[in-house]
C-alpha positions in Angstrom: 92.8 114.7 67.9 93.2 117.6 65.6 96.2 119.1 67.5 98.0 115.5 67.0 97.0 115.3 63.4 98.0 118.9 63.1 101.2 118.0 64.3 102.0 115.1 62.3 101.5 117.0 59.1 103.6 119.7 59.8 106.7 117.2 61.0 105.6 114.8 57.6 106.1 118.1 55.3 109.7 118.8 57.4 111.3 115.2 56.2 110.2 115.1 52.6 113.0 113.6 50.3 114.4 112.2 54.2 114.9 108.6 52.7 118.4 107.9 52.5 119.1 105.2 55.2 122.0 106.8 57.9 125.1 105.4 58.4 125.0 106.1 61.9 124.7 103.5 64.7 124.4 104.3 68.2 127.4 105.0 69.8 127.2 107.9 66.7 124.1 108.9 68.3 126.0 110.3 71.3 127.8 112.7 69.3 128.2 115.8 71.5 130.8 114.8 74.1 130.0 114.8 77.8 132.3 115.6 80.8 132.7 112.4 82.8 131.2 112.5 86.6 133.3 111.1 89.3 130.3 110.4 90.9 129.2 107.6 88.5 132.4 105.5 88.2 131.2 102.8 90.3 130.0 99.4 88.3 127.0 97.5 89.9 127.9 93.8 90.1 124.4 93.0 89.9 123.6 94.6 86.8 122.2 91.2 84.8 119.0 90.7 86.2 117.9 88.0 88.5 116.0 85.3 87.6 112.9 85.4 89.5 112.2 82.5 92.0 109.6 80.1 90.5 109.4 82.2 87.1 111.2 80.9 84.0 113.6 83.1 82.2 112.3 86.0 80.6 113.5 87.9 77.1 114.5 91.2 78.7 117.7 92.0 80.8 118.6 94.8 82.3 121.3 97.3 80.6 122.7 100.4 81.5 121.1 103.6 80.9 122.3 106.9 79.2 125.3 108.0 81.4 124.8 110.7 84.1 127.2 113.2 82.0 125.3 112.6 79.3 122.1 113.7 80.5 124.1 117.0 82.5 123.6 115.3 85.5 127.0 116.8 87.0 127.2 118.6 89.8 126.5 118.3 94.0 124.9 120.2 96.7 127.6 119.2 99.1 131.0 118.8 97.5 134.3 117.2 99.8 132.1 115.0 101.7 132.8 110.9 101.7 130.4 108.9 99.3 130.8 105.6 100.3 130.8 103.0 97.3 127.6 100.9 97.4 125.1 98.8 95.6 121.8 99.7 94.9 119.0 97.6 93.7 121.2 94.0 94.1 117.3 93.0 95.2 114.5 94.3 93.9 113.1 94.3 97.8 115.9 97.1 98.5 114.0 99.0 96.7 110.5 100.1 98.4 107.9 103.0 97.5 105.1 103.6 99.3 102.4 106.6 97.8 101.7 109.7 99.9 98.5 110.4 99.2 97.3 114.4 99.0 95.8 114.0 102.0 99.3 113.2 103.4 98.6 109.2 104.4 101.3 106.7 103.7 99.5 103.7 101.1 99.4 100.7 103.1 98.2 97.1 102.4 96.5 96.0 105.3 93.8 93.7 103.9 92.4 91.7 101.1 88.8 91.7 101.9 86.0 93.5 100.3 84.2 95.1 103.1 80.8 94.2 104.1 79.1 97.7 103.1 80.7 97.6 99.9 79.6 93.7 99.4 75.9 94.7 100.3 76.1 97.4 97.4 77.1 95.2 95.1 74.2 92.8 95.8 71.2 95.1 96.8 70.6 96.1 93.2 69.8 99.7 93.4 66.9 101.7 94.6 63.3 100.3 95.8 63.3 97.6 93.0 64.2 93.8 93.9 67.5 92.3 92.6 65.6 89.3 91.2 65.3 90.2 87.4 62.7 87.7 87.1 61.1 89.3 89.8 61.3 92.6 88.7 60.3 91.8 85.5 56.8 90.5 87.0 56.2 93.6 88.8 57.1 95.4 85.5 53.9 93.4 84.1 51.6 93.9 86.3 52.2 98.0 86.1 51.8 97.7 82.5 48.4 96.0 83.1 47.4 98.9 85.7 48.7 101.4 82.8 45.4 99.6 81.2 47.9 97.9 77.8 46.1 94.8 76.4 46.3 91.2 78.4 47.4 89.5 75.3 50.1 91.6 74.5 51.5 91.7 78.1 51.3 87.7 78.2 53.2 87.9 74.3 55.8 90.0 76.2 56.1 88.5 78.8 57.1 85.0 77.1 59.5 86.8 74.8 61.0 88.2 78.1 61.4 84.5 79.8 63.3 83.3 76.3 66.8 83.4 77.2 67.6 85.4 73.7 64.8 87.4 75.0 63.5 89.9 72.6 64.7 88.8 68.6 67.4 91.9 68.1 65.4 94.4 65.6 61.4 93.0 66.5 59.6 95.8 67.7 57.0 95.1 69.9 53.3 97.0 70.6 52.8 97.8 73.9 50.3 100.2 73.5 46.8 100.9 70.8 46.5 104.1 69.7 44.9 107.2 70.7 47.3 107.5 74.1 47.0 111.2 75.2 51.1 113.0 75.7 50.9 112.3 79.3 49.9 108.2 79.1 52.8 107.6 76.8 55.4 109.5 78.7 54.1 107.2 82.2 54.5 104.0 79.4 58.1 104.8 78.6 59.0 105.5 82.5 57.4 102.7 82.9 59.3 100.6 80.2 62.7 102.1 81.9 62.1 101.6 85.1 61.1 98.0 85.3 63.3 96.8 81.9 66.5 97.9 81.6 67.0 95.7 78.4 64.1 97.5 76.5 63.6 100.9 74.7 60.7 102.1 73.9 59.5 104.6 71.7 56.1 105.8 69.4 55.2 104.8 66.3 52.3 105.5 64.2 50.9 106.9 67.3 51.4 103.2 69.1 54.3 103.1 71.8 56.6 99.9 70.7 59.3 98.0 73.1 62.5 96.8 71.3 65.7 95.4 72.4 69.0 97.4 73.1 71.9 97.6 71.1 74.9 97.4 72.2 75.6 101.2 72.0 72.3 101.7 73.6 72.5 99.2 76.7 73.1 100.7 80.3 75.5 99.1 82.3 74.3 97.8 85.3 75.2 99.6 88.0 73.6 100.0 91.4 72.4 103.7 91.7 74.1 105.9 94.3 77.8 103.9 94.2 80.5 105.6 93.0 81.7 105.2 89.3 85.0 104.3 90.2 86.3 101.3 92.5 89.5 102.5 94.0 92.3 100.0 95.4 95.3 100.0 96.9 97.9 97.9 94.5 100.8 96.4 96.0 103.3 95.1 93.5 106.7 93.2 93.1 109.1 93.1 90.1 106.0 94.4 88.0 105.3 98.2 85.7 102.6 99.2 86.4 101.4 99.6 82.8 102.0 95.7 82.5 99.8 95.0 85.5 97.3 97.4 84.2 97.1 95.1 80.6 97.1 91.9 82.6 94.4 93.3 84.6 92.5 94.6 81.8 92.8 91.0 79.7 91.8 89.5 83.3 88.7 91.2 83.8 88.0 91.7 79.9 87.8 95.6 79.7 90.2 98.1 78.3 93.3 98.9 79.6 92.5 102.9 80.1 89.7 101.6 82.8 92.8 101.6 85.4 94.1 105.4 86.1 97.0 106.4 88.9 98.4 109.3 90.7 102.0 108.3 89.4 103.7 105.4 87.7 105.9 103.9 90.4 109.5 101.8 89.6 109.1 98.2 87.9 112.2 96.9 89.8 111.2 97.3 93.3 108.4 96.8 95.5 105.7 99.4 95.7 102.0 100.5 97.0 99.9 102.7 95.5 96.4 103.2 94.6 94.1 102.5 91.4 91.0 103.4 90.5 89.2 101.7 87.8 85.7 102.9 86.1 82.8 100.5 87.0 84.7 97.0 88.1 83.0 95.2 90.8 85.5 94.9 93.9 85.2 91.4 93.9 86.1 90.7 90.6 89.3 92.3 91.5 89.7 90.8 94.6 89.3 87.1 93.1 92.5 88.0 91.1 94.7 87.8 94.0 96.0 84.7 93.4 96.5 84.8 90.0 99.8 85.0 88.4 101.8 88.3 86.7 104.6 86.6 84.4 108.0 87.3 86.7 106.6 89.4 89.2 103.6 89.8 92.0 100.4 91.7 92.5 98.0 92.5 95.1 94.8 94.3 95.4 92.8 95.6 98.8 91.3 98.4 100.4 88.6 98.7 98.2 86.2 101.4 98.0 83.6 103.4 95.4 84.2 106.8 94.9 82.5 109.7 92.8 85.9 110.5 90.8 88.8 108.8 89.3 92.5 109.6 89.8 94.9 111.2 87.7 98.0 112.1 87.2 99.7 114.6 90.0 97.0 113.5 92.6 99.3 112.4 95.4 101.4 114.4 97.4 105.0 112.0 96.8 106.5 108.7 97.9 108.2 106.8 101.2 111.0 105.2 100.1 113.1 102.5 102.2 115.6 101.9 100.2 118.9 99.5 101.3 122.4 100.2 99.7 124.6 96.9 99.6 128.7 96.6 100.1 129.0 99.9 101.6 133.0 100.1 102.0 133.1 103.4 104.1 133.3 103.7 108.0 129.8 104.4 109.3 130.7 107.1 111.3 131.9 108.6 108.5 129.1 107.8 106.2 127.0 109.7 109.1 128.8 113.2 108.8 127.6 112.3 104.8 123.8 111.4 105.1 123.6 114.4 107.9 124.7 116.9 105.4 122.4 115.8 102.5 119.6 115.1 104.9 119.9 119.3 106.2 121.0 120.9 102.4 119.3 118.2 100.4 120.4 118.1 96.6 120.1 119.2 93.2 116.6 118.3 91.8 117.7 116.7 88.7 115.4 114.7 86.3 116.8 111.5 86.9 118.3 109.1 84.6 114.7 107.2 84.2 113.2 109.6 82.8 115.9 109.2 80.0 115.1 105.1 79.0 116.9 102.5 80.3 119.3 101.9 77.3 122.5 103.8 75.8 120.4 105.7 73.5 118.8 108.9 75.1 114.7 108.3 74.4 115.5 112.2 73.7 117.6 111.7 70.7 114.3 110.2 69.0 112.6 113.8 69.5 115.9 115.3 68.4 115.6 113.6 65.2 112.3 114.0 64.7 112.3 118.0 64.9 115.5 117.9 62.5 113.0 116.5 59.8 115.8 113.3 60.1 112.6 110.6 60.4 114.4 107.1 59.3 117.2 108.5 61.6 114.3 108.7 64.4 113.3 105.3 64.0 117.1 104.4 63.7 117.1 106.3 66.9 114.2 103.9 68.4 115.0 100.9 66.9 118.4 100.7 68.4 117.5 101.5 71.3 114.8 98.6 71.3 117.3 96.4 70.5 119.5 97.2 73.4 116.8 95.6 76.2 115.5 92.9 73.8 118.5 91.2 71.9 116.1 88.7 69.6 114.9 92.7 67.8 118.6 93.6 66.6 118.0 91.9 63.2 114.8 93.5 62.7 116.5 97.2 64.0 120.0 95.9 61.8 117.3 95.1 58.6 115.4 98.4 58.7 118.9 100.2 59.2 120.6 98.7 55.9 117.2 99.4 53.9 114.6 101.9 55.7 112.8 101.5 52.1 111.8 97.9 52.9 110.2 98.0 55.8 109.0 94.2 54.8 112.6 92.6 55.8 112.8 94.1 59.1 109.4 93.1 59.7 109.7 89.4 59.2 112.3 89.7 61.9 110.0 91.3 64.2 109.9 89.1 67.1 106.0 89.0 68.0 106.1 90.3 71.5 107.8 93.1 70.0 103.7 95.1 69.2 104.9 98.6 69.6 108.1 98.2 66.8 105.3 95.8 64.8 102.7 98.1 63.9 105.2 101.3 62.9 106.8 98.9 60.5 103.7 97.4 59.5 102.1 101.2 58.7 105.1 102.4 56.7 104.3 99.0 54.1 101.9 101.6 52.7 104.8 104.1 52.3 108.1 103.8 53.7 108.8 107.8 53.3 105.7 109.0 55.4 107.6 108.2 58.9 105.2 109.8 60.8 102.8 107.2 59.7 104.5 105.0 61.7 105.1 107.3 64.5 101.3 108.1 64.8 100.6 103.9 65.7 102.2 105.2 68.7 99.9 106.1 71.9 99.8 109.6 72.0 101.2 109.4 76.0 104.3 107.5 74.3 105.2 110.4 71.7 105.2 112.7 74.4 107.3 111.2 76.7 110.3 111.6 73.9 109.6 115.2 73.9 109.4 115.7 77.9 112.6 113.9 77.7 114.0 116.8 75.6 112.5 119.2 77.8 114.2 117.3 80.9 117.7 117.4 79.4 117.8 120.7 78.6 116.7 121.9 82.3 119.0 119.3 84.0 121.6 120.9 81.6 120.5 124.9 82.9 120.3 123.5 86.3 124.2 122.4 86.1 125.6 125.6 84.6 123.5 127.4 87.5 125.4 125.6 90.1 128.5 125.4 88.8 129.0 129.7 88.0 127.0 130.6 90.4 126.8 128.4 93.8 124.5 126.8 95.8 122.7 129.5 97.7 120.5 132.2 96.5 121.7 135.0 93.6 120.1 138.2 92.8 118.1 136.9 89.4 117.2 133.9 90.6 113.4 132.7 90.3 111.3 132.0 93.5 107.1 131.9 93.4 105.6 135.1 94.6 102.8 133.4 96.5 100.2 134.9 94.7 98.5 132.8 93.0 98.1 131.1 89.4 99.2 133.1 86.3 98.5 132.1 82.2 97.2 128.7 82.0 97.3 127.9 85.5 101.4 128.7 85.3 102.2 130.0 89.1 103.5 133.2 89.3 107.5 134.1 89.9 109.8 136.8 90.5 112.7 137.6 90.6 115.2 137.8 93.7 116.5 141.3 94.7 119.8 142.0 96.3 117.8 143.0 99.7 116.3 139.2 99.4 119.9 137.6 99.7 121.7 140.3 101.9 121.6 138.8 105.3 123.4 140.6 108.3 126.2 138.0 110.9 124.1 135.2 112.7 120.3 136.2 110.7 119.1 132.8 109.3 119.1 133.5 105.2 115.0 134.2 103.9 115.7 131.7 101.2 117.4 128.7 100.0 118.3 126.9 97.0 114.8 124.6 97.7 113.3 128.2 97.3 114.7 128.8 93.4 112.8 127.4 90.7 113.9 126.9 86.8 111.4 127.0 83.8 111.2 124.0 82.1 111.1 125.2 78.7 108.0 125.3 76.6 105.5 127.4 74.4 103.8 129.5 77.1 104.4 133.1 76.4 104.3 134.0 79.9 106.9 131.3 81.1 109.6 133.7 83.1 113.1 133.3 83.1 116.2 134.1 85.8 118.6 137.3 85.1 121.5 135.1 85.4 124.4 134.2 83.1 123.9 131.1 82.3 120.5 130.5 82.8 118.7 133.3 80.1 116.4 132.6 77.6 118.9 133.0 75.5 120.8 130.3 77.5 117.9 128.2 76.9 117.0 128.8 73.6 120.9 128.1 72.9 120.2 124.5 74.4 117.6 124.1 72.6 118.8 124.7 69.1 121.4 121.9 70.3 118.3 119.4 69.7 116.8 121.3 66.9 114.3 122.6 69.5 114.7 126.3 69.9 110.8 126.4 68.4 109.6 125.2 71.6 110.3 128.6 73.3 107.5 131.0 72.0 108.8 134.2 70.6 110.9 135.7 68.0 114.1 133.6 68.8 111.9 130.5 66.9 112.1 129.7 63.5 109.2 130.2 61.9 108.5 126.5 60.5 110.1 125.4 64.3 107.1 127.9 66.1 104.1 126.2 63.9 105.3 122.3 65.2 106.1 123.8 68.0 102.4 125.1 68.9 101.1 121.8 67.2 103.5 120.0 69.7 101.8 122.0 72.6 98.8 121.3 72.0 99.4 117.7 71.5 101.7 116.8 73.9 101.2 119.3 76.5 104.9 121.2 76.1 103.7 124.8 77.2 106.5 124.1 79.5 106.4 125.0 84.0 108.9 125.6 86.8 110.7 122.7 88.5 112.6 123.8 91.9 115.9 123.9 92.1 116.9 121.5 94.8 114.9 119.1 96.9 115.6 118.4 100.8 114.4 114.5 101.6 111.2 115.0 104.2 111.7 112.5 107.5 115.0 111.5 106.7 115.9 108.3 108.6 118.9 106.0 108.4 120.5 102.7 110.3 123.2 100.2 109.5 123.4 96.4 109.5 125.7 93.3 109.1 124.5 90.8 106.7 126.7 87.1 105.5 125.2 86.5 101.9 124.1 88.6 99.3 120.6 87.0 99.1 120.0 87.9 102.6 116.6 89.6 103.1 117.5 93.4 105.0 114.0 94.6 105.7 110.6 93.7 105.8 107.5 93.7 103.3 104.0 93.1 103.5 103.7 90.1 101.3 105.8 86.8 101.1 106.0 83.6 99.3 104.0 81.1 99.8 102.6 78.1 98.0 100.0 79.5 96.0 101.7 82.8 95.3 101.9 85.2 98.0 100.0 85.2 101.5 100.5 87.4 104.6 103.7 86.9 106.2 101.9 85.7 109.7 98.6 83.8 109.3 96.0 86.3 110.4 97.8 89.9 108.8 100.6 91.2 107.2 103.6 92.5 109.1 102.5 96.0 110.6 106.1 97.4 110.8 106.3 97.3 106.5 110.2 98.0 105.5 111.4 97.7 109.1 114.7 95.9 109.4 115.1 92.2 109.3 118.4 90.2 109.3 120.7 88.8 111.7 122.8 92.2 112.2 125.9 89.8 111.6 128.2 89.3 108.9 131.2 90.9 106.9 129.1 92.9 104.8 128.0 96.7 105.5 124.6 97.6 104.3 122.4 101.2 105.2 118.9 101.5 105.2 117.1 105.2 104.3 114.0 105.8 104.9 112.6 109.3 103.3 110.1 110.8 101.7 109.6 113.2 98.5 107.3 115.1 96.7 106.1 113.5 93.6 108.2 114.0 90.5 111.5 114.3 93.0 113.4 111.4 92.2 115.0 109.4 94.8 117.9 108.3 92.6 119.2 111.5 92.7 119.4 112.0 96.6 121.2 108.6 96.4 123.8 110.0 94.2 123.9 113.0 96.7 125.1 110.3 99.5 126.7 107.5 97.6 129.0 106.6 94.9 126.8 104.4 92.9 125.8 103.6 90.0 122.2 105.5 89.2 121.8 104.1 85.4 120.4 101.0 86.0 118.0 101.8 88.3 
């Protein structure tokens, strides 16, 4: 697009003469230092990844992610409350996320089938015509004979019809003699198009003429009055979703961008959610159910047509049942804990995922990149590449020692490696235009190193809020008005008053820390900011200058050269920045303990499991209605809790975890 081309020019012109290669590695990446956090001290004994049953052994393993001090993830809603130690994720069936759609239902998968309705859609045809084509053709004929156009050409089209190349691509073919009054033509070409689809027709030297299609020019066959879009539910196992949609999209030979979602849900867990893809026949996804998805699983049922697609934001949040392993606390006291966070809730952080899964920040690589340091971004990606796949470290280590021969680190490119591959392979050209290589990148891909920034610099607000000021309601903080939508759809705030907070002995307080909201910073002028030391826009912009980003606030504060990528970057990459609240309370909050003997014991329930031919319902006529209910003996040594919740989408669950438990959050 313009706005991305825009963009790229004016972050090209900032890192002209940027050639030198850096010195730096990445533990000299992390160069601001972090407080620790008690919180995080824990180590996950199952941080190598399992192999999966039946799979061989795959290249990637799992690592730890950036730190939660490093990404200001530091303070508590409740603080001198026990936090048992625990293991999360030891399976990836601990782990369980169900959608919420808008219209507040939990995604289930109950069945496989294609309904009857929909399979009588799919093989009606469409409208008062038969489904035969041969059929159709025939009738086509005998109205072009009725329209009064020559026998012999009929009978010439009608053999070129039954030729199974059909018409010769480019032959056009009289239909017509001349003469034809406005009104007879137009009832030939409605009659060309309604009975074949393959042909156009048009006039020429006064005669109408039939000719094939191209390919730009062929109508897909779809039935009239179905929806455009097949929706399904997609239950997965050890799978991202992006993976599934490519394996889906090389399955059924389409484009990957034919599959859209509400939200991407977790690769190392189970989850439900639905898909809706543009003009796929349910049955052609349905046949794919017992295919196979390299480590992990995938399912697809509850099919329907609908008028729209889905997009991102459409769901109202996620049911998690999540199990935490090796708890070493005394359940009665781990109650008084998950009581507390279940009432108060906790601090709505952007979780550590939304940071990479590797040492390396994914926001360092924006960092860089507004600093006009581009080999240093790359450096910056490279490295953390390298981290998750170990066979890429000589390519990263070559392009590090000699960013001016982007050849050698190439030739080292492992081939699954397609992303790192086609930067290198675009800066052959020139090895100084960076942002050559930066622009191979999907455009959803650059953004997400920028939201990143965005992320750390509110989670970093967010902690100095609670930490000066407390965890209830001060006079300056931001709540929504309630009236409405401001500037670009931006809802409108205000700010609290001291007759908002005062509350008299035994009233109940008008608002909470769930009520407060914080911008997330960006380029909209009419983004609003609290009164609060702190948390000003000159507390922000200060942050921001931290990461070379203070042109991403609008205003005078930014640089002029940092406000022009800035507004490119908007445009773009959609930075005009929001409001994110405060703290987050967990919706139907439900917990329970259990005994377990071995650490490969199954705690609770799915939908799905094994079977010979990849996964079947786990009784022979449906799957188990009572999805993530408990399962197990109840008898061991071992001390496990199940939680059950639910948040609105964008919340992350990780972060109530850390509310409740002392365990580790990066690797998730």
């Amino acid at each position: 697009s313009k706005a991305t081309v825009s963009v790229l020019n004016c972050l090209r012109l900032r890192m002209e003469g940027a050639t030198e290669a850096p010195a730096a590695v990445a533990a000299d990446l992390q160069k601001r230092p972090r407080e620790g956090d008690a919180g995080d001290a824990a180590a996950d004994p199952a941080a190598k990844r399992q192999k999966v049953d039946g799979a061989s052994e795959v290249k990637y393993t799992r690592e730890k992610g950036p730190e939660n001090a490093v990404v200001w993830i530091r303070e508590y809603m409740t603080q001198g409350v026990a936090r048992p130690k625990c293991v999360l994720k030891a399976r990836y069936e601990d782990f369980v996320v169900r959608e919420v759609t808008k219209a507040g239902e939990v995604t289930r998968l109950t069945t496989l089938d294609v309904p009857e309705g929909i399979r009588a859609a799919s093989e009606a045809g469409g409208g008062d015509l038969p489904a035969d084509p041969a059929e159709r053709a025939t009738l086509g004929l005998e109205a072009l004979l009725e329209h009064k156009v020559d026998a012999s050409i009929v009978e010439g089209l009608k053999a070129a019809l039954n030729k199974k190349s059909s018409l010769a691509r480019g032959v056009e073919v009289p239909i017509s003699g001349v003469g034809l009054t406005k009104e007879e033509r137009t009832a030939l070409h409605q009659l060309v198009k309604k009975y074949f689809p393959k042909l156009t027709s048009f006039a020429k030297d006064d005669v109408v003429k039939v000719q094939l299609k191209t390919d730009s020019q062929r109508e897909n066959k779809w039935p009239r009055g179905r929806g455009d879009y097949l929706h399904f539910t997609l239950y997965k196992e050890n799978l991202e979703t992006q993976a599934c949609f490519k394996a889906l999209a090389q399955k059924l030979h389409c484009v990957q961008k034919t599959f859209a979602t509400a939200g991407t849900k977790d690769k190392r867990a189970i989850t439900t959610q639905r898909v809706s893809a543009y003009r796929v026949q349910a049955e052609r996804v349905q046949s794919l159910n017992f295919d196979r998805f390299g480590p992990g699983v995938a399912k697809f049922g509850e099919f329907s047509y609908e008028q729209s697609e889905l997009r991102l934001g459409m769901l109202e949040g996620n049911r998690f049942s999540i199990v935490m392993r090796k708890c070493d606390g005394d359940p009665e006291d781990i109650k008084k804990t998950l009581d507390a966070a279940g009432k108060r809730g906790f601090i709505n952080y952007y979780g550590n995922q939304r940071f990479g899964s590797t040492k390396v920040p994914t926001y360092r690589v924006a960092e860089q990149i507004l600093a006009g340091e581009g080999v240093e971004a790359l450096n910056v990606l490279f490295t953390s590449k390298a981290e998750i796949v170990k066979e890429f470290a000589p390519a990263a280590a070559a392009y590090a020692k000699d960013p001016m021969d982007p050849s050698a680190a190439l030739a080292l490119c492992p081939q699954w490696c397609g992303i790192e591959a086609s930067i290198l392979r675009a800066l052959l050209k020139n090895p100084k235009d960076i942002m050559s290589g930066f622009a191979t990148l999907h455009r959803n891909t650059r953004a997400l190193y920028f939201h990143a920034l965005q992320s750390v610099v509110w989670n970093e607000i967010a902690t100095e809020r609670i930490r000066r000021h407390g965890t209830a309601p001060v006079v300056g903080d931001l709540v929504y008005d309630g009236t409405g939508a401001g500037h670009r759809s931006l809802p409108k705030v205000r700010r609290l008053t001291a007759d908002d907070v005062a509350t008299k002995p035994g009233e109940i307080a008008e608002f909470t820390l769930v009520d407060v909201v914080l911008p997330l910073p960006g380029c909209d002028p009419e983004l609003g900011f609290p009164e609060l030391d702190g948390a000003r826009r000159a507390d922000y912009s200060a942050a921001l200058s931290k990461y070379s980003a203070s042109g991403l606030l609008s205003g005078a504060d930014a640089s002029a050269g940092g406000a022009s990528v800035a507004k490119s970057l908007a445009k773009s990459m959609n930075l005009y920045g929001g409001y994110r609240p405060l703290a987050a309370v967990p919706g139907d909050f439900t917990y329970s303990f259990t005994r377990y003997a071995a650490d490969d014991d199954t705690i609770q329930r799915t939908e799905w499991r094994g079977g010979e031919h990849g996964l079947v319902p786990s009784t022979s006529v449906e799957p188990v209605a009572g999805f993530g209910e408990p399962e197990g003996s109840g008898e061991g040594p071992q001390l496990a809790m199940r939680l059950s919740f639910t948040l609105p989408s964008s919340v992350y669950a990780t972060m109530f975890i850390r509310e409740i438990a002392d365990a580790t959050t990066c690797n998730v």
